[in-house]
TORDO-293577 format. One line per field, with one value per residue (C-alpha): residue number from 0; residue in one letter; x, y, z. Coordinates in pm, 1 decimal. Example, Ala and Ser with C-alpha at 12.3 -4.5 7.8 and 13.67 -1.06 7.14 Angstrom:
// TORDO-293577
nr <- [0/1]
rest <- [A/S]
px <- [1230.0/1367.0]
py <- [-450.0/-106.0]
pz <- [780.0/714.0]
// end
This chain:
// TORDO-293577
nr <- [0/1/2/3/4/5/6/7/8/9/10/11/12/13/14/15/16/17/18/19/20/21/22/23/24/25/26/27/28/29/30/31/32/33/34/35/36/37/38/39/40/41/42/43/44/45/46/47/48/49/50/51/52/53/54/55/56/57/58/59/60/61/62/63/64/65/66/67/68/69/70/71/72/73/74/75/76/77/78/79/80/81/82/83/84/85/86/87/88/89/90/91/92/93/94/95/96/97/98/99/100/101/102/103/104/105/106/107/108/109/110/111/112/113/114/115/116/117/118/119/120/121/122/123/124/125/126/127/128/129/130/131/132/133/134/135/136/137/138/139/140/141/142/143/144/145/146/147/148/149/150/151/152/153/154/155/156/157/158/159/160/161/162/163/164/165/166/167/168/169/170/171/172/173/174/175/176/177/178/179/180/181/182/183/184/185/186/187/188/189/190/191/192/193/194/195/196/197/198/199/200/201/202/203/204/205/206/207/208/209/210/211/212/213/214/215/216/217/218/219/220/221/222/223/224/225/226/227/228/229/230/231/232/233/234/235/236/237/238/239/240/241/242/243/244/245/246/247/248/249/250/251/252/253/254/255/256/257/258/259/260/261/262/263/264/265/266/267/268/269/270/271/272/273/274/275/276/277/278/279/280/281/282/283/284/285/286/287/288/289/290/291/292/293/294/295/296/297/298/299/300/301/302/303/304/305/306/307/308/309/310/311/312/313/314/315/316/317/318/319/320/321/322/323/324/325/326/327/328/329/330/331/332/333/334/335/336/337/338/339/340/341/342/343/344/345/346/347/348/349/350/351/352/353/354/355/356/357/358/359/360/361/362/363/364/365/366/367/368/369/370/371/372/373/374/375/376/377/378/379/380/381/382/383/384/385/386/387/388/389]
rest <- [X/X/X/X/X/X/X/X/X/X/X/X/X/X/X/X/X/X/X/X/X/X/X/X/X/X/X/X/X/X/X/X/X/X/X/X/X/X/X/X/X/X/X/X/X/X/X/X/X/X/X/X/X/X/X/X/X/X/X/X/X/X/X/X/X/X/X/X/X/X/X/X/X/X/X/X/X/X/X/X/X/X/X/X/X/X/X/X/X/X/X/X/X/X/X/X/X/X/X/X/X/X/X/X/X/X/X/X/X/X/X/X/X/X/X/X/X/X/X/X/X/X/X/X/X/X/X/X/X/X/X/X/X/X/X/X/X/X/X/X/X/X/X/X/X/X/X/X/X/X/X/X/X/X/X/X/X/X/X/X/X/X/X/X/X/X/X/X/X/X/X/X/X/X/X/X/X/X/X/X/X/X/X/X/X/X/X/X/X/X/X/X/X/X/X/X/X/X/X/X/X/X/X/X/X/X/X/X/X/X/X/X/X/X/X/X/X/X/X/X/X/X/X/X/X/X/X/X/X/X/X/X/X/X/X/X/X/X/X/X/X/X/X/X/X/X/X/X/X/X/X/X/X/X/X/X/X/X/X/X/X/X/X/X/X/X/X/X/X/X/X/X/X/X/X/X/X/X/X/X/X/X/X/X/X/X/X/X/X/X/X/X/X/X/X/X/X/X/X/X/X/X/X/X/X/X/X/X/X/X/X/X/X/X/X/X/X/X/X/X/X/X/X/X/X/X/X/X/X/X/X/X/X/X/X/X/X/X/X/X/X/X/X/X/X/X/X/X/X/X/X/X/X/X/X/X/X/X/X/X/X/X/X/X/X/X/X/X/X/X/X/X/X/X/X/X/X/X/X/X/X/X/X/X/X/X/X/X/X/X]
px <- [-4355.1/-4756.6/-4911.4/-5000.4/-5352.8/-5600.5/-5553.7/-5665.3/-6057.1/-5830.8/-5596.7/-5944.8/-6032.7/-5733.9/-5660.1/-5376.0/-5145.1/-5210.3/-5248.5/-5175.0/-5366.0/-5392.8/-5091.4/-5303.2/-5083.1/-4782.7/-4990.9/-5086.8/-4749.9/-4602.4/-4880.4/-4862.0/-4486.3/-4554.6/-4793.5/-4597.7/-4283.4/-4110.8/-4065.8/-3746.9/-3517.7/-3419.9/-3726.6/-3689.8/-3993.0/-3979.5/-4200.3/-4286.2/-4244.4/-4513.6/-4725.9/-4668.8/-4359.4/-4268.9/-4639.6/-4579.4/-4245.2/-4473.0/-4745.9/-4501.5/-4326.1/-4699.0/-4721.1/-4379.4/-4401.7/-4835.7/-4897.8/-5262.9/-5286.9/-4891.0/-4843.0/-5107.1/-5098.9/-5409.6/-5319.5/-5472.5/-5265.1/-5002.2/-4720.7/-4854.0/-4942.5/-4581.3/-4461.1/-4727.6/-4553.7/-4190.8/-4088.4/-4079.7/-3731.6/-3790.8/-3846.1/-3530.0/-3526.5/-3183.0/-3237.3/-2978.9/-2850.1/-2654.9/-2668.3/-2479.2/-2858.1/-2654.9/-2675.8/-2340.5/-2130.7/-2131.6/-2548.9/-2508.8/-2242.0/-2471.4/-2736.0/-2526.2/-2480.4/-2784.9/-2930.3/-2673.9/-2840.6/-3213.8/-3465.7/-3525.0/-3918.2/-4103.6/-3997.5/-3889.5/-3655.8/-3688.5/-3449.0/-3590.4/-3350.6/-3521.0/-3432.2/-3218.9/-3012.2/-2883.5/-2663.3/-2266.1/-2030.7/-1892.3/-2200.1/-2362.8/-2066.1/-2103.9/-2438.1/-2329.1/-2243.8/-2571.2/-2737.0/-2561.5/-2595.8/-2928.6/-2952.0/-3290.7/-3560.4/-3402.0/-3540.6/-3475.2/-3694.1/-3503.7/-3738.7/-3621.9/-3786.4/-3505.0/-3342.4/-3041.5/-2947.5/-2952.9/-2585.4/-2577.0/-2389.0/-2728.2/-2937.6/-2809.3/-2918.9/-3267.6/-3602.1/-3770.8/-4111.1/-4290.2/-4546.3/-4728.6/-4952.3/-5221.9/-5599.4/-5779.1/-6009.6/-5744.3/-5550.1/-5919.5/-5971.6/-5619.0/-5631.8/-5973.8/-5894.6/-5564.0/-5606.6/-6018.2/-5883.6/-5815.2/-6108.0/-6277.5/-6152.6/-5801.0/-5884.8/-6010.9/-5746.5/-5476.2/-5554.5/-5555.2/-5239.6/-5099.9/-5074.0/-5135.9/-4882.9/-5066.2/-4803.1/-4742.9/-5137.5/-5119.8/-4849.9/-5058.0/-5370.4/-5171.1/-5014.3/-5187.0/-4942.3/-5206.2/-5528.3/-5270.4/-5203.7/-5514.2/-5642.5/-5367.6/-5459.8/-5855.4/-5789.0/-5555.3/-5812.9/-6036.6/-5818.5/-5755.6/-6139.1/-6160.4/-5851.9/-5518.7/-5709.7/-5760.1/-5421.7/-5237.8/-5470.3/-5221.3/-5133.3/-5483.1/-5643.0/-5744.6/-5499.4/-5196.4/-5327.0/-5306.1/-5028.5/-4871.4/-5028.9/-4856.6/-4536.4/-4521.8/-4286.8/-4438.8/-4367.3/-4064.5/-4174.6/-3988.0/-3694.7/-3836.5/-4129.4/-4355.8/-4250.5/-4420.8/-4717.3/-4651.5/-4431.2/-4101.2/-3931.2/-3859.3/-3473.9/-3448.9/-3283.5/-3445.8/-3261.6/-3144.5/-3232.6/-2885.8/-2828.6/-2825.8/-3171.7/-3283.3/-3183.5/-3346.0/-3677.6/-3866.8/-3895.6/-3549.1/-3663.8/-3488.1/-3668.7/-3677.8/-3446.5/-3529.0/-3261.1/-3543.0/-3790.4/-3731.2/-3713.2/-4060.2/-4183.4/-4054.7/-4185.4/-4528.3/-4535.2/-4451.7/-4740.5/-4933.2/-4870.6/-4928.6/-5276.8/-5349.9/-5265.9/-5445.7/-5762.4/-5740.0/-5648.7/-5947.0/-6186.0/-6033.2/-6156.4/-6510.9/-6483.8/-6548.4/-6208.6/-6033.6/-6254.6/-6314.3/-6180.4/-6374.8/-6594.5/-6483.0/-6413.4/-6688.2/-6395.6/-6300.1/-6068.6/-5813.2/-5780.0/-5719.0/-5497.9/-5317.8/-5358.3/-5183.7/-4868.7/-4872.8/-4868.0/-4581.4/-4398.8/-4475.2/-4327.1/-4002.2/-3911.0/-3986.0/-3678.9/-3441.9/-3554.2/-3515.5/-3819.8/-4088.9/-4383.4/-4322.8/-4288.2/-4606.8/-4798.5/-4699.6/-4822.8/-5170.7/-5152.5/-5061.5/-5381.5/-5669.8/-5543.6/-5637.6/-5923.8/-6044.3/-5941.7/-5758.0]
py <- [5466.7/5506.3/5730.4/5664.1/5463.0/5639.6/5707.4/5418.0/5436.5/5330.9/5630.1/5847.8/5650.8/5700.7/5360.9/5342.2/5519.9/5761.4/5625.8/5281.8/4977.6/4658.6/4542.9/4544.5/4418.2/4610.5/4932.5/4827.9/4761.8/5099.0/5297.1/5160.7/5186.2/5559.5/5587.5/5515.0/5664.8/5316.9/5355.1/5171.0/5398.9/5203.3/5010.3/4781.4/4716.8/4398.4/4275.4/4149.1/4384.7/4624.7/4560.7/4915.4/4957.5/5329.1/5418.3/5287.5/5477.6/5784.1/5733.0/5689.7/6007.3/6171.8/5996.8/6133.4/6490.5/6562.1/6898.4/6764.8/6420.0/6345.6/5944.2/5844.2/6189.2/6364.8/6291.2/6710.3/6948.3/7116.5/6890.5/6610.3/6725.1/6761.9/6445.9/6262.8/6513.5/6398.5/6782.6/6810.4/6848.9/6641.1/6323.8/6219.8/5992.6/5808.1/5637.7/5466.9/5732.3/5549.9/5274.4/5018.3/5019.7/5135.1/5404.7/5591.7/5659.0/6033.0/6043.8/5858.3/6093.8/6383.2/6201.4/6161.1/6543.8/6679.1/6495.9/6625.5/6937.2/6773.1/6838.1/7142.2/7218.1/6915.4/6718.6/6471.1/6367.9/6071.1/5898.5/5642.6/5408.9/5255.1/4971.7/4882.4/4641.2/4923.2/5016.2/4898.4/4836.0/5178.3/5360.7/5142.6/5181.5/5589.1/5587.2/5310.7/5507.0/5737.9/5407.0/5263.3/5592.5/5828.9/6154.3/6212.0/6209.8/6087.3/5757.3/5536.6/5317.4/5093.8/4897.7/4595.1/4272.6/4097.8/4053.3/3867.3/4139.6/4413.3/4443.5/4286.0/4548.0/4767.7/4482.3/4399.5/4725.3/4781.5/4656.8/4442.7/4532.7/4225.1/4337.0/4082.3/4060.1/4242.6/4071.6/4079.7/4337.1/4572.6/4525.2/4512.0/4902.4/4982.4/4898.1/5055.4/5343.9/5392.0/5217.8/5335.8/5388.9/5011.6/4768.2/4551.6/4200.7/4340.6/4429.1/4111.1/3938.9/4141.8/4087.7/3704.8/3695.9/3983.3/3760.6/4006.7/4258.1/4646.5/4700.3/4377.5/4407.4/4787.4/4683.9/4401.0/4622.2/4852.8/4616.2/4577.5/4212.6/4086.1/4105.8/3939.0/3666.2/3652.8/3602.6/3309.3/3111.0/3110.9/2981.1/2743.0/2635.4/2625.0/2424.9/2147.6/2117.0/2064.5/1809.9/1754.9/1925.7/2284.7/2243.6/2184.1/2418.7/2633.4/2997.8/3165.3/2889.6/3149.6/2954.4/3059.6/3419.2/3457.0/3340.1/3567.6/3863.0/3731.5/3680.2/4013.3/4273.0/4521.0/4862.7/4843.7/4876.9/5146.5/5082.6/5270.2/5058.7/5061.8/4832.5/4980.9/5126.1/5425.9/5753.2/5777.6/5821.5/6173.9/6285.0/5973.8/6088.9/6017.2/5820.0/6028.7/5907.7/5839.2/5964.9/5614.5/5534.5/5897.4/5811.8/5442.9/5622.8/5846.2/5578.7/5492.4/5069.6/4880.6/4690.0/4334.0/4078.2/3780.3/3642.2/3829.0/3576.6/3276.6/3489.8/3624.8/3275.3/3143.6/3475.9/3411.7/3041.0/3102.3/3362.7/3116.9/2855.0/3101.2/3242.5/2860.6/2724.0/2992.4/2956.8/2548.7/2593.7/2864.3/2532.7/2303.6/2545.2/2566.2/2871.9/2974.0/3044.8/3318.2/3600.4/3564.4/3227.4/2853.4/2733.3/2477.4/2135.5/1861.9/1621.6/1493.7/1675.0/1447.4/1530.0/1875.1/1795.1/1626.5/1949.2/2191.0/1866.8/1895.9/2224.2/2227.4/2039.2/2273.6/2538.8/2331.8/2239.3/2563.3/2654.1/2397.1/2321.3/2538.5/2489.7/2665.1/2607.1/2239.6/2226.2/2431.7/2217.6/1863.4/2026.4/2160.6/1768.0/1641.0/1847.1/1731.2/1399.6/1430.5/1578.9/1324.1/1023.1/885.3]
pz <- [2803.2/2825.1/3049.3/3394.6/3503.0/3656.0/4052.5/4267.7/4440.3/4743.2/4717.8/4701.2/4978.3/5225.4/5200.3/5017.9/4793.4/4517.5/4171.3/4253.6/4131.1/4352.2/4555.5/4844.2/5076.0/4999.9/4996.7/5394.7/5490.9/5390.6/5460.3/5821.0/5831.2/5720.9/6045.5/6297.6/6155.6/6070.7/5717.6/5609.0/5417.6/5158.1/4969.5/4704.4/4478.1/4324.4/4055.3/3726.1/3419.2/3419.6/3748.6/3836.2/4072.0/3928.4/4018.1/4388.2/4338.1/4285.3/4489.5/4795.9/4703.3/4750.5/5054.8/5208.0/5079.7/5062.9/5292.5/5279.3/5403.3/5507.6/5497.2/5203.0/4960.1/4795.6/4453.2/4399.9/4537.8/4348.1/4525.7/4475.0/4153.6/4057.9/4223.3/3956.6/3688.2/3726.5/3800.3/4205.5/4370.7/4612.1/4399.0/4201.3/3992.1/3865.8/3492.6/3290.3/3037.4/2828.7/2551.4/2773.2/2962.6/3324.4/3525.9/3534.9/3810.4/3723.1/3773.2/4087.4/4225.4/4117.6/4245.6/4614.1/4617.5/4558.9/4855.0/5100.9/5080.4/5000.9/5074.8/4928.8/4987.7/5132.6/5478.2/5259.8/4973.2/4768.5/4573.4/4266.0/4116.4/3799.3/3728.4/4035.3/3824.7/3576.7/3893.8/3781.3/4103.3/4074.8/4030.8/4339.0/4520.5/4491.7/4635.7/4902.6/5172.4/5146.5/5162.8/5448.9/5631.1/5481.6/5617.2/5773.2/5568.4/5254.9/5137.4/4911.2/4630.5/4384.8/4116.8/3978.3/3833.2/3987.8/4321.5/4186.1/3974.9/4225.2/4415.7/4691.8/4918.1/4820.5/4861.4/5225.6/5345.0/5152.2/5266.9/4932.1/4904.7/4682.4/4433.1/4260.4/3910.8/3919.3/3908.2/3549.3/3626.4/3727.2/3440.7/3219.4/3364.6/3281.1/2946.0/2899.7/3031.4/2822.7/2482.6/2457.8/2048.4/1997.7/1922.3/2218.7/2152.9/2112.8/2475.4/2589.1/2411.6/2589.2/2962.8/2888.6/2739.6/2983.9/3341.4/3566.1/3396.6/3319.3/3087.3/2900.1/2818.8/2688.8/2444.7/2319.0/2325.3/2069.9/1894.3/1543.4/1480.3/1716.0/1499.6/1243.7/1473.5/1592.6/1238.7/1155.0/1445.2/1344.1/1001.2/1156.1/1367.5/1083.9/835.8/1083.2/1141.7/767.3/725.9/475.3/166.6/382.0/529.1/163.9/-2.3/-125.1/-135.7/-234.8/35.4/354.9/584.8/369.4/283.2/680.7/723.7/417.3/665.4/940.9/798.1/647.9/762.3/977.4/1170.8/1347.1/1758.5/1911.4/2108.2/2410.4/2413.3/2761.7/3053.1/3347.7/3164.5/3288.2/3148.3/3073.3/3428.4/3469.7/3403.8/3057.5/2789.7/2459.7/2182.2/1867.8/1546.1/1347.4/1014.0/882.2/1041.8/905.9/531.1/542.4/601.7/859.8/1080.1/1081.0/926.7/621.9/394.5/571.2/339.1/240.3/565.0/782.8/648.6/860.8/1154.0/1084.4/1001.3/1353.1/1559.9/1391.6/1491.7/1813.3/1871.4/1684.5/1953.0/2241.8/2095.2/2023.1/2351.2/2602.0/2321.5/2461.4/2801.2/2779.1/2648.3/2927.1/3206.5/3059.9/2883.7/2547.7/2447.1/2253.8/2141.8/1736.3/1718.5/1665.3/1953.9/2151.4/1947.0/2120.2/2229.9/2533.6/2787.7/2675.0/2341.0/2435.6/2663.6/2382.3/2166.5/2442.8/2416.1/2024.5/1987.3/2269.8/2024.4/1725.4/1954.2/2021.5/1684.1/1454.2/1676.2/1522.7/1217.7/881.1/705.7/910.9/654.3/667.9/987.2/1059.1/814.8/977.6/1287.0/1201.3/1012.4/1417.5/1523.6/1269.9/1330.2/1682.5/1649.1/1408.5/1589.6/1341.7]
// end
């Protein structure tokens, strides 16, 4: 996983927690629980991938164990410092460990014994189960009774994009705490701030595709298939506006060489790819490369097959659709679309609408049908002839 964002102006403030970005209401709610000494012990932060529930995980363990400013945190002094680090001993943090993606029932026993004697330095010990649903029945069941019956000053917060996959018998006797998508300029200064290298309309072209999620928008932002796509989609674009001849022009026509790019095998993405956009939580063990991976290269990839092919074909339609769709929808709300793709076509709202419906239908049967070319070129055939009337 990426590195954290930058601390919130509101946690510089006082006004809410340290490091976290948006979630306004949450942020009130806790802090105010935290005031009055009504914090519930057990707090499950639900979300949508990448929003930022480990950094309300950390920011409340600032909150519950800053000498400084006890309920909100500094975000500068040393303990704080080492709650944002992953290395205090008052912040524990239970991670699957194995390949099965679940949390075993040996961590969570550990996990139930270190905080009968926690904590060990703050006034506070904090317990962060990430992701809540990686919890099996026996491994929930060992940390059910610690739960059901915390000793004082041990909390709980268990992350999860999911209530229906947490157990229930943990569920029934945790507080969920809702956190929501994030508003573009939040996830605009997140993706500034931590992807500076990659270039500007990569940027722009994240957030819009992102919906609110900090960490769905840092992968795109470093995610070179994008320009790729990105590039497909304009002489897509570009071929309907110019009819049949542009659309069956061929291999060496710019349409096709695009979609050759697009195609194309690329760098494998890392299995530990960011979710949260934030670090790896502290306590993860790292995959080991196998000796198999190590002889097919450094990187661990096989050359793709020719049975990868289709696959390709489909994953690049699909983006194809998506980039092509939010580039309309963009048009439709008076905007001028995509960056570095047509301007709006002068047609009437309908015919747009009819566009968004088309492509829809692109989407739907690349899925089914063998053939992706063809089935890519009776679409972008579907498209000119709505934008010509005809």
């Amino acid at each position: 996983m990426a590195g954290d964002p930058p601390p919130s102006p509101g946690a510089e403030a006082g006004s809410g927690l340290v490091g976290v970005l948006g979630h306004a209401q949450a942020q009130a709610a806790v802090v105010r629980a935290l005031g009055r000494g009504q914090l519930h012990h057990a707090l499950v932060l639900v979300g949508p991938r990448g929003v930022g529930k480990a950094t309300f995980a950390r920011g409340l363990g600032c909150a519950l164990l800053c000498p400084q400013r006890p309920g909100l945190g500094c975000g500068a002094c040393p303990t704080c410092q080492r709650v944002l680090a992953g290395n205090h001993p008052d912040v524990d943090w239970l991670v699957p460990d194995s390949k099965a993606g679940l949390i075993s029932v040996d961590a969570a026993r550990a996990c139930h014994v270190r905080q009968t004697h926690a904590p060990y330095e703050g006034r506070a010990y904090l317990v962060v189960v990430d992701p809540a649903d990686a919890l099996g029945e026996a491994a929930g069941n060992a940390l059910l009774k610690t739960i059901e019956e915390p000793r004082p000053g041990v909390h709980f917060a268990l992350l999860t994009t999911n209530l229906q996959g947490v157990l229930p018998t943990i569920l029934s006797r945790s507080l969920p705490v809702r956190l929501g998508r994030l508003d573009d300029d939040i996830v605009r200064s997140i993706v500034d701030a931590r992807a500076a290298d990659a270039p500007r309309e990569r940027h722009d072209m994240a957030v819009l595709l992102a919906e609110g999620s900090a960490g769905v928008a840092l992968e795109l932002a470093s995610d070179p298939s994008l320009a790729r796509s990105l590039e497909l989609v304009k002489q897509a674009i570009t071929a309907v506006r110019a009819g049949p001849p542009a659309i069956f022009g061929g291999d060496n026509h710019p349409l096709w060489q695009a979609w050759a790019v697009a195609t194309a095998p690329s760098e494998a993405v890392p299995e530990d790819s960011p979710a949260e956009a934030e670090p790896e939580a502290p306590g993860a063990k790292k995959k080991k490369t196998s000796k198999k991976a190590a002889k097919a290269g450094d990187d661990g990839d096989k050359p793709a097959s020719k049975k990868d092919a289709p696959a390709l074909q489909r994953a690049a339609v699909r983006r194809l659709v998506e980039l092509w769709i939010l580039h309309v929808r963009e048009q439709l709300r008076g905007r001028p679309g995509l960056p570095g793709l047509p301007p709006p076509a002068d047609v009437a709202p309908g015919t747009l609408v009819a566009a968004i419906t088309a492509l829809q239908r692109l989407g739907a049967r690349v899925e089914r049908m063998g053939n992706v070319r063809l089935m890519l070129e009776q679409g972008l055939l579907e498209q000119s002839a709505l934008l010509s009337g005809t």
